[in-house]
Backbone as JSON, one array per atom type, in Angstrom:
{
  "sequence": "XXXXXXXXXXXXXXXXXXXXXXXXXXXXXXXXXXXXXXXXXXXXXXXXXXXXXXXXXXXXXXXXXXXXXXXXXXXXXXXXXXXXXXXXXXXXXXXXXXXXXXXXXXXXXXXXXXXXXXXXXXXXXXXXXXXXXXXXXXXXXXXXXXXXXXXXXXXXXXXXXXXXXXXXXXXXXXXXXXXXXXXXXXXXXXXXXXXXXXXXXXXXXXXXXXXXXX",
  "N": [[116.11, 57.54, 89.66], [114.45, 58.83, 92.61], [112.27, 61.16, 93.3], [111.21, 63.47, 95.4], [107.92, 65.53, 95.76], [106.85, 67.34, 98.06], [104.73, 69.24, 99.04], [102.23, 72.5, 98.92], [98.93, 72.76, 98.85], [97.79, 74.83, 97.5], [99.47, 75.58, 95.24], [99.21, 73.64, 93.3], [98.02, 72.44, 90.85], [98.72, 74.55, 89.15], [101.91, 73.53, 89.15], [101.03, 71.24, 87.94], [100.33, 71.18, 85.68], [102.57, 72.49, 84.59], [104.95, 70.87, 84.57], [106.86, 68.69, 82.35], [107.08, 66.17, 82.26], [104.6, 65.15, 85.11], [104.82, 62.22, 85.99], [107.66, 61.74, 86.52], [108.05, 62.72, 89.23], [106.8, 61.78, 92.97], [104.7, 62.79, 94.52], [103.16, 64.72, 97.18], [100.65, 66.4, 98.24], [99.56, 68.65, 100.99], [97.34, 70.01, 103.2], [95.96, 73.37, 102.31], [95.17, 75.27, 104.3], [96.9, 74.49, 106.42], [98.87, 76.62, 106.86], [98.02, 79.0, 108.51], [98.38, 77.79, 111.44], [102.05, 78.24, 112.24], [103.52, 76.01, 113.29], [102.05, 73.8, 113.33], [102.4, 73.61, 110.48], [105.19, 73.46, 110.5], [105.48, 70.94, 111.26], [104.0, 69.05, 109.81], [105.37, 69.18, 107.71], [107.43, 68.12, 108.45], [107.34, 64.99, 109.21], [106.26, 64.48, 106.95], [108.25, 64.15, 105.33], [110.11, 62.61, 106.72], [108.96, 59.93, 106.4], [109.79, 59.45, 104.33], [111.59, 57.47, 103.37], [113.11, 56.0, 101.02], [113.47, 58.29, 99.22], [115.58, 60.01, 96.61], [115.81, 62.69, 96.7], [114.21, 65.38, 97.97], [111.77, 67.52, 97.35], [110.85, 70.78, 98.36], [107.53, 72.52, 98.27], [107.57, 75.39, 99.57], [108.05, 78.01, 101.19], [110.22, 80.3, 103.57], [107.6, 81.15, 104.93], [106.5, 82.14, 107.45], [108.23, 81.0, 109.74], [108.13, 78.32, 109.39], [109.47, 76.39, 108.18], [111.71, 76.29, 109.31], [114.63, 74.74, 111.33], [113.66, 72.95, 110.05], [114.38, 69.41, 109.04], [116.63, 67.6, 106.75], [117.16, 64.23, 106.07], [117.16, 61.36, 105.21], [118.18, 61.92, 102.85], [118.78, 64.73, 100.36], [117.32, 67.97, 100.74], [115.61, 70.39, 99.1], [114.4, 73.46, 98.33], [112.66, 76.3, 97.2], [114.54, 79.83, 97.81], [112.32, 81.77, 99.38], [109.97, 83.93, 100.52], [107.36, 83.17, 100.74], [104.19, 82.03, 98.81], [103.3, 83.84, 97.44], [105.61, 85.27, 96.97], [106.61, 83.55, 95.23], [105.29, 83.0, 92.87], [105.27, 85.47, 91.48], [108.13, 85.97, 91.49], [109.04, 87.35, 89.0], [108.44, 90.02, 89.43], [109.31, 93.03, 89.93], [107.9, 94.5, 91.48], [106.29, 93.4, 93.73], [106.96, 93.91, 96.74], [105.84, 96.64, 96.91], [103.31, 96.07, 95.97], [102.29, 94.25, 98.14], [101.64, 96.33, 100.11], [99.42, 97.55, 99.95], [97.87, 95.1, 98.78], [95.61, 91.97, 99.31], [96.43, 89.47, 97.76], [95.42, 86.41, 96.09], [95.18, 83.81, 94.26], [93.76, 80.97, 91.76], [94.32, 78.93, 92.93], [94.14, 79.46, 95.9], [91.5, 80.21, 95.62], [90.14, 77.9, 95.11], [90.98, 76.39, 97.43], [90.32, 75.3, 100.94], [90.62, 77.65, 102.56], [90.12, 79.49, 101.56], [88.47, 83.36, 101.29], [86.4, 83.24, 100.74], [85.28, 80.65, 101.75], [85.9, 81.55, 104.54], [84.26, 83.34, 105.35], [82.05, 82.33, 104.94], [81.93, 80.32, 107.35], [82.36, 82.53, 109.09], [79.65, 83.38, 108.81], [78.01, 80.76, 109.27], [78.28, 80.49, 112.62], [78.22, 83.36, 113.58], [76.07, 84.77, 112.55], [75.0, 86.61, 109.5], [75.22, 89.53, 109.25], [76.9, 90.0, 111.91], [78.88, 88.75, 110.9], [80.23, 89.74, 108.52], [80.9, 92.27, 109.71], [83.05, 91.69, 110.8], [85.04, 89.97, 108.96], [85.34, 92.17, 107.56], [86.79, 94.04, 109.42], [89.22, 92.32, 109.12], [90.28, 92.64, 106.8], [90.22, 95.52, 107.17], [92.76, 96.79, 106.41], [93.72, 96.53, 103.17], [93.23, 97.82, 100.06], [92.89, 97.04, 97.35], [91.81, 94.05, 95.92], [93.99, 91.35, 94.57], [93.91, 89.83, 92.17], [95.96, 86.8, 91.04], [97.22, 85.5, 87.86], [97.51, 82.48, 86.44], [96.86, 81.22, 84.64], [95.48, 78.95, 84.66], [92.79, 78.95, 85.38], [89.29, 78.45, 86.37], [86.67, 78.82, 84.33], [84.7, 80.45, 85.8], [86.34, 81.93, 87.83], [86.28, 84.81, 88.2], [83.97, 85.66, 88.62], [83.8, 84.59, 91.36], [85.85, 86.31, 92.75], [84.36, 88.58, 92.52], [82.65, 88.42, 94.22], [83.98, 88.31, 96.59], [84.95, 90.96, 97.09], [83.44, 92.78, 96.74], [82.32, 92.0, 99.25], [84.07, 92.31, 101.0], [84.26, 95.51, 100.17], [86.94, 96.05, 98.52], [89.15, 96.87, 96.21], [89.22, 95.3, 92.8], [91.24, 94.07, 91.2], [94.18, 92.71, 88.72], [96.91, 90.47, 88.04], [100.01, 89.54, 86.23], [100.87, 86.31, 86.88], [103.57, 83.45, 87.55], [104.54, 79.87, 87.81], [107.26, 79.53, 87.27], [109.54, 79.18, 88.53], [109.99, 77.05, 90.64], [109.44, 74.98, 88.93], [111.98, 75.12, 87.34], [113.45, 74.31, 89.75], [112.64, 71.99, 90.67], [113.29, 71.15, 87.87], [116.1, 70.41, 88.59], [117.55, 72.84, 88.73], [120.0, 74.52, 90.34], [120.57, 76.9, 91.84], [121.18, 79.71, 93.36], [119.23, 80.78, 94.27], [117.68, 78.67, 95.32], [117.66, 76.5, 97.97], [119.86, 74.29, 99.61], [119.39, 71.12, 101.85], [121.71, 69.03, 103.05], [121.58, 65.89, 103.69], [121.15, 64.79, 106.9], [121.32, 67.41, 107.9], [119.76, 71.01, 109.13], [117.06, 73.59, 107.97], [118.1, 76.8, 108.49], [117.2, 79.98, 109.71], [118.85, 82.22, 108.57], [119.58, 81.11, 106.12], [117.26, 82.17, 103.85], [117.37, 84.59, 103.67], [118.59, 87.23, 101.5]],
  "CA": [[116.18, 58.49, 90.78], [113.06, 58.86, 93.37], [112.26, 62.46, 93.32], [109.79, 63.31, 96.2], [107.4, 66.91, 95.88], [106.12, 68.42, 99.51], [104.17, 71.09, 99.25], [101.26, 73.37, 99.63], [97.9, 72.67, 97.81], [97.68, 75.7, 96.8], [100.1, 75.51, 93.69], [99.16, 71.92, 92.84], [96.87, 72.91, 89.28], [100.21, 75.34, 88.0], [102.65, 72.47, 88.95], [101.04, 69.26, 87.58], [100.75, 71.73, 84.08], [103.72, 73.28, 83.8], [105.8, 69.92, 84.2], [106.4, 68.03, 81.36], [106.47, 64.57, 82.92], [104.3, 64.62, 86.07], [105.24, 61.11, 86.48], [109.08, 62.13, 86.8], [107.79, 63.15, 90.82], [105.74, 61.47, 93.87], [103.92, 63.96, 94.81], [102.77, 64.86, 98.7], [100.06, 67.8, 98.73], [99.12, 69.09, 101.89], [96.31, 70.87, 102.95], [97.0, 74.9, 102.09], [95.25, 75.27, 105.43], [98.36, 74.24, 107.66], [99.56, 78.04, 107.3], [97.3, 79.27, 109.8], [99.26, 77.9, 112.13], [103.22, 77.54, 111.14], [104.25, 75.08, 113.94], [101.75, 72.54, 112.97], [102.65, 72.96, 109.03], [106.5, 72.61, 110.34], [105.44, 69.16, 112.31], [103.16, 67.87, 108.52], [106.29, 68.5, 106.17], [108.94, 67.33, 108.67], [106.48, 64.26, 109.57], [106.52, 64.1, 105.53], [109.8, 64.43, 105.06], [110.89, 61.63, 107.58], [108.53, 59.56, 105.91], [110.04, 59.22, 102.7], [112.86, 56.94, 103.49], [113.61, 55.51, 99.53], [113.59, 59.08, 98.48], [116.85, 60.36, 96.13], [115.99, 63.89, 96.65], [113.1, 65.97, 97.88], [111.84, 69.16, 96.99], [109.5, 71.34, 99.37], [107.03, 73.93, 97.67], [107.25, 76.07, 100.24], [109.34, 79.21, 101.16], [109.67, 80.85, 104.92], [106.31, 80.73, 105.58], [106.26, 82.62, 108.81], [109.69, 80.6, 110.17], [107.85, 77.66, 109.51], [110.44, 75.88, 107.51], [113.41, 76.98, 110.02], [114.66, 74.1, 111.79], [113.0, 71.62, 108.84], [115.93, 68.48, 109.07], [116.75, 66.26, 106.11], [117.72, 62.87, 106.78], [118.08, 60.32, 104.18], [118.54, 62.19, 101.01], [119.32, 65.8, 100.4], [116.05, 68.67, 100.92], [115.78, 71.72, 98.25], [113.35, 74.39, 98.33], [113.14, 77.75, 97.25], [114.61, 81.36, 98.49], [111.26, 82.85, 99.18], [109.43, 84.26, 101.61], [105.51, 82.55, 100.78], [104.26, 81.37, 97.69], [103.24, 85.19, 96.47], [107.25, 85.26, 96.16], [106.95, 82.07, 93.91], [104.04, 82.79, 91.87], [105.42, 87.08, 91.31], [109.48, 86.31, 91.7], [109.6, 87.67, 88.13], [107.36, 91.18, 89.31], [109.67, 93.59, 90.56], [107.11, 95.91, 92.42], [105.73, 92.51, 94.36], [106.97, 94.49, 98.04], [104.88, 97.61, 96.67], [101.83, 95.97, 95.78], [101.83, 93.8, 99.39], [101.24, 97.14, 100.85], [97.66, 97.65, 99.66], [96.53, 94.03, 97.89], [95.69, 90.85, 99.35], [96.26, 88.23, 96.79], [94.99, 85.52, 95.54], [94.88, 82.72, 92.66], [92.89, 79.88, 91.51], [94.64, 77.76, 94.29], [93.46, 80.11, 97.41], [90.2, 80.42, 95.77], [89.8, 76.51, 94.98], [91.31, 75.89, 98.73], [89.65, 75.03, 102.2], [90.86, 78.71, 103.24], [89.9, 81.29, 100.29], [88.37, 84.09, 101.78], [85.27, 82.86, 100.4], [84.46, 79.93, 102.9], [85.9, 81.94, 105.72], [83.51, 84.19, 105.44], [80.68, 81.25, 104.92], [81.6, 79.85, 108.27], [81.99, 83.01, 110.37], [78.24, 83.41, 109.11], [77.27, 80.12, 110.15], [78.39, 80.71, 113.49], [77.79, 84.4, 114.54], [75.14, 85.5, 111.68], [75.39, 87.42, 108.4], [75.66, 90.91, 109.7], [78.29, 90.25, 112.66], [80.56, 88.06, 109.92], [80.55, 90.87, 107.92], [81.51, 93.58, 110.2], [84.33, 90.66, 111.55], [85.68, 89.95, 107.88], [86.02, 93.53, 107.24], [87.63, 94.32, 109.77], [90.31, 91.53, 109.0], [91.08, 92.84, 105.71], [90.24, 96.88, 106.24], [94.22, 97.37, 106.05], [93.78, 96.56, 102.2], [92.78, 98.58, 99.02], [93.05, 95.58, 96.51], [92.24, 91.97, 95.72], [94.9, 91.02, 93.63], [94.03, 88.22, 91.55], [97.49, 86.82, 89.83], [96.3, 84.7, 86.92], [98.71, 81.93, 86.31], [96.64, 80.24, 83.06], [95.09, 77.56, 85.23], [91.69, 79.56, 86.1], [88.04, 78.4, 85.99], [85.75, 80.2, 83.91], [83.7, 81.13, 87.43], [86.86, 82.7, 88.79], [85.87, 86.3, 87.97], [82.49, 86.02, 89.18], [84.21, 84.31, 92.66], [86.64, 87.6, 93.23], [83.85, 89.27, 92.44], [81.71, 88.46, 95.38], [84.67, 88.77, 97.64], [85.82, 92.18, 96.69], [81.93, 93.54, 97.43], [81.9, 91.97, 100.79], [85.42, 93.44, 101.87], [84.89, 97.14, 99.75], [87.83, 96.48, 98.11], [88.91, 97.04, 94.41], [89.58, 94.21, 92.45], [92.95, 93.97, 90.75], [94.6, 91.81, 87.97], [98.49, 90.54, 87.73], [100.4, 88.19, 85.77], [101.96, 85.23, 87.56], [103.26, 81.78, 86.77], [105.15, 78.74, 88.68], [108.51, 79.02, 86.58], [110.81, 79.3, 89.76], [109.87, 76.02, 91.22], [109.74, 74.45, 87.64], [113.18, 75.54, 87.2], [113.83, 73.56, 91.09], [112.3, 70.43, 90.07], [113.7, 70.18, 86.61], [117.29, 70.44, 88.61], [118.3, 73.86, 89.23], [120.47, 74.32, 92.02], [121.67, 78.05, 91.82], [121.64, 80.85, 94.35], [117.8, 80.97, 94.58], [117.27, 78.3, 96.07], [118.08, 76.19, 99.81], [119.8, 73.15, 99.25], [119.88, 70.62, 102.79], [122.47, 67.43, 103.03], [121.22, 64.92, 104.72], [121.32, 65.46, 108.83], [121.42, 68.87, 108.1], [118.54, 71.35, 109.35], [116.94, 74.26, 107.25], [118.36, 77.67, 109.36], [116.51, 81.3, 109.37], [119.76, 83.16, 107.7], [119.46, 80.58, 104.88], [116.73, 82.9, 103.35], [118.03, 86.23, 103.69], [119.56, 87.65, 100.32]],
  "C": [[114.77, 58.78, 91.28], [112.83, 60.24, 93.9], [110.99, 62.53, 94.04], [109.15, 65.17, 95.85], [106.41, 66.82, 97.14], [105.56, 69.58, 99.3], [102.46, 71.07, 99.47], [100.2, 72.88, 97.99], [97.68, 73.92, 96.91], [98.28, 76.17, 95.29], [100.06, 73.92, 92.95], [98.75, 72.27, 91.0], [98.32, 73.51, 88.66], [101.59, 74.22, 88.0], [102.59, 71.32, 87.77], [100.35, 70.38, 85.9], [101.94, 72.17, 84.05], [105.27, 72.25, 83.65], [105.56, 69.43, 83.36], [106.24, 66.7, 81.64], [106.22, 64.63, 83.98], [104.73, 63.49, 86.87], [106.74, 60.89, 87.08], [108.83, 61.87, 89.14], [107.0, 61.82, 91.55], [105.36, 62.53, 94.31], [102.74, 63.84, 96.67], [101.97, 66.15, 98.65], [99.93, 67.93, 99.91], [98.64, 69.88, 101.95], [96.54, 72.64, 103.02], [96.41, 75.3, 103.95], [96.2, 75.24, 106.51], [99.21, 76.02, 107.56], [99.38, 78.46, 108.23], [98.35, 78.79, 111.24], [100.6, 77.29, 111.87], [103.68, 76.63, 111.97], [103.42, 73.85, 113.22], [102.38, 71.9, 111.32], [104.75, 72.74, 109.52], [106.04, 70.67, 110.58], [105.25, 68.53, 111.04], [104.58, 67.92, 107.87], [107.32, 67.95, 107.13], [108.62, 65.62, 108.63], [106.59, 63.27, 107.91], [107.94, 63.68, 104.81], [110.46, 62.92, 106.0], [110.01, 60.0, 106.97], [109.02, 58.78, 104.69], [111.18, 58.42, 103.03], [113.92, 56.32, 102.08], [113.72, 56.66, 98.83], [114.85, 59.34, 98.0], [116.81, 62.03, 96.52], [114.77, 64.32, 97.0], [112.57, 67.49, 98.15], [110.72, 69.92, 97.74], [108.93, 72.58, 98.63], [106.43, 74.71, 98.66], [108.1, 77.4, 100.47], [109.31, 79.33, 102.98], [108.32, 80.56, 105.66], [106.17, 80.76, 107.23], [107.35, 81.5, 109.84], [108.86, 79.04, 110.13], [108.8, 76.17, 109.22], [111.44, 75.42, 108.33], [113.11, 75.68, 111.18], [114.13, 72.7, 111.01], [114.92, 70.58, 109.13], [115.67, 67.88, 107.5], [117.56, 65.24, 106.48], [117.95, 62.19, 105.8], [118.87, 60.78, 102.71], [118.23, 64.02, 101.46], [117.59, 66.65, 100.11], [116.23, 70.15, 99.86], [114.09, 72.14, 98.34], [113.93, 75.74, 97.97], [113.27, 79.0, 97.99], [113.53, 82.09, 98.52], [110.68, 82.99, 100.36], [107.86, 83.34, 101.67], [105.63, 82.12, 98.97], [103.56, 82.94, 96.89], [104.43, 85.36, 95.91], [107.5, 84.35, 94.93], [106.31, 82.5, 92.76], [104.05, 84.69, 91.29], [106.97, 87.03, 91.45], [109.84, 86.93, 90.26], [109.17, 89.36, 88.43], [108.26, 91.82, 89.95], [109.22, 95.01, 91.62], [106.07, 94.96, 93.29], [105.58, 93.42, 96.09], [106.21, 95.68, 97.7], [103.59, 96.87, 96.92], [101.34, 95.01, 97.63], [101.71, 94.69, 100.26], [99.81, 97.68, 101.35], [96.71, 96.58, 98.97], [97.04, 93.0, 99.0], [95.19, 90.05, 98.42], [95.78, 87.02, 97.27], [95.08, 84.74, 94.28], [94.33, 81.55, 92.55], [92.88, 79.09, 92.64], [93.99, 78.12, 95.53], [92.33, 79.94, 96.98], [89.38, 78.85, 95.29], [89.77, 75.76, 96.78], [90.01, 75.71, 100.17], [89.74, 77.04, 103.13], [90.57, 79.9, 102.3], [88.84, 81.99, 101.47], [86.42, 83.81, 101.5], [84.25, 81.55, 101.38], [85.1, 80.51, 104.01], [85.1, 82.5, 106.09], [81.72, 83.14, 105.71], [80.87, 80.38, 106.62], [81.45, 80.89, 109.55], [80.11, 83.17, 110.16], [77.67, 82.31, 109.5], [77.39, 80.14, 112.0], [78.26, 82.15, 113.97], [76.7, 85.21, 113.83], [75.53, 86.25, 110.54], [75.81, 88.79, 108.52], [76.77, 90.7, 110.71], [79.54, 89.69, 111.76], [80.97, 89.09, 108.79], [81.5, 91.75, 108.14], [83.04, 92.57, 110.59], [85.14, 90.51, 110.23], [86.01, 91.83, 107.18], [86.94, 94.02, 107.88], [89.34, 93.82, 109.54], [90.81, 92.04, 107.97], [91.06, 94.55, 105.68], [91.72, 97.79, 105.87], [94.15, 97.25, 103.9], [92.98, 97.11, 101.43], [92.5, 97.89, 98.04], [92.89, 94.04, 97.18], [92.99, 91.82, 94.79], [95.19, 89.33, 93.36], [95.36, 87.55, 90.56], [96.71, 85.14, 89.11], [97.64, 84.32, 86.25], [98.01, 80.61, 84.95], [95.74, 79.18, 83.59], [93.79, 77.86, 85.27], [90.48, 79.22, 85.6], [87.41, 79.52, 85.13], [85.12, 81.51, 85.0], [84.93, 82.19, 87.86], [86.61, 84.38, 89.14], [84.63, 86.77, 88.92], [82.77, 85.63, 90.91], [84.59, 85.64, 93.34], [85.65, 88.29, 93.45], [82.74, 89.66, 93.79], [82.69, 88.71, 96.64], [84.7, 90.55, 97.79], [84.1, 93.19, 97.32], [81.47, 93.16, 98.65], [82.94, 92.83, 101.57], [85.42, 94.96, 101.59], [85.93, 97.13, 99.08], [87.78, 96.15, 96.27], [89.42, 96.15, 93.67], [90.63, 94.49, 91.28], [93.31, 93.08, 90.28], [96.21, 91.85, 87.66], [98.32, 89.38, 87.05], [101.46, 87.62, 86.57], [102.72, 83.71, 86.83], [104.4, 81.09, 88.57], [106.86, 78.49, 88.18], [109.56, 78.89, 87.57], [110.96, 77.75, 89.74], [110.24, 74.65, 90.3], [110.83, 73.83, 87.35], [114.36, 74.49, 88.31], [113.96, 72.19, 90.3], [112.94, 70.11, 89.07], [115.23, 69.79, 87.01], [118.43, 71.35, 88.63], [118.6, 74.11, 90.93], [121.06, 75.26, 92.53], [121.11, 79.11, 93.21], [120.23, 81.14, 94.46], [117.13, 79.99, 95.19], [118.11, 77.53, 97.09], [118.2, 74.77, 99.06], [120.26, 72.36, 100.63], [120.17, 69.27, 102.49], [121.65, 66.84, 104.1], [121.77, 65.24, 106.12], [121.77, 66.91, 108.93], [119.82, 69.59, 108.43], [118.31, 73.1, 108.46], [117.11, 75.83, 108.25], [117.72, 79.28, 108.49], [117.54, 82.41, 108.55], [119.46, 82.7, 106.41], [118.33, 81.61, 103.48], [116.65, 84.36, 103.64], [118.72, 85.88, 101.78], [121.24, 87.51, 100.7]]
}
């Protein structure tokens, strides 16, 4: 059986540990970047997805993702992904105070702060382009809705990561914050769960915005 994985760079490191045979999958990262805007990341996984023509089954590590998903088709072989809203839902679906804490933290984990988009080179390019003092006042503003960085620490994490948060959290003012996360949802997908948590599409079927509602 030809088991395809779509997804987001950002959980690549907690995936390719927490399976026991990597090799089981093909594996499709894409860059975590494509959030930013969700039409283009629909166009990469459908693009991906139409692609795969020998696939038996393929699994998207993605959730909602700002309706990005909605309207996703499968075509040769049947499409599963999980009931979630983003990959904070994936990487906290065991945390039952997850809608609390997205009131006052913006998270993070190894993956955002390994990625093309951590908060860490955004900040390094608005200063190459408008100077150190205006990228400042411009990155503050973007985050002064939050009280927390909320680092969720899923086992995977550089030594450095501490000292990374650390430089964020003193450019934004905000207070740095520790959860426990992991990848067991998706895990759970891949190894062949098919229950009421997650989206399962037949072939010439398309992925619809009720589908992730409770």
């Amino acid at each position: 059986m030809k088991k395809v994985v779509i997804g987001c760079s950002v959980l690549r490191r907690e995936i390719e540990a927490g399976l026991e045979d990597p090799s089981d999958f093909k594996f499709n990262w894409l860059e975590d970047q494509l959030h930013n805007v969700p039409e283009t990341l629909h166009e990469k996984v459908q693009s991906a997805i139409d692609a795969e023509t020998g696939a038996d089954r393929i699994y998207l590590l993605y959730g909602h993702c700002g309706q990005a998903m909605t309207g996703i088709q499968a075509k040769n072989c049947p499409v599963v992904l999980p009931k979630v809203e983003d990959c904070i839902d994936v990487l906290l679906c065991h945390n039952p105070n997850t809608a609390e804490l997205r009131r006052t933290s913006y998270f993070v984990s190894q993956g955002w702060l390994w990625g093309e988009e951590g908060l860490g080179y955004e900040y390094d390019r608005m200063k190459e382009k408008y100077g150190e003092k205006r990228a400042l006042r411009v990155i503050k503003a973007m985050y002064k809705n939050y009280k927390y960085l909320m680092f969720v620490k899923t086992g995977v994490e550089d030594q450095n990561v501490r000292e990374k948060c650390a430089g964020v959290v003193e450019k934004l003012d905000l207070e740095l914050q520790e959860t426990e996360g992991d990848v067991k949802l998706v895990i759970e997908m891949l190894n062949g769960s098919s229950d009421e948590r997650f989206i399962v599409i037949p072939p010439g079927e398309t992925i619809r915005e009720e589908m992730f509602r409770p």
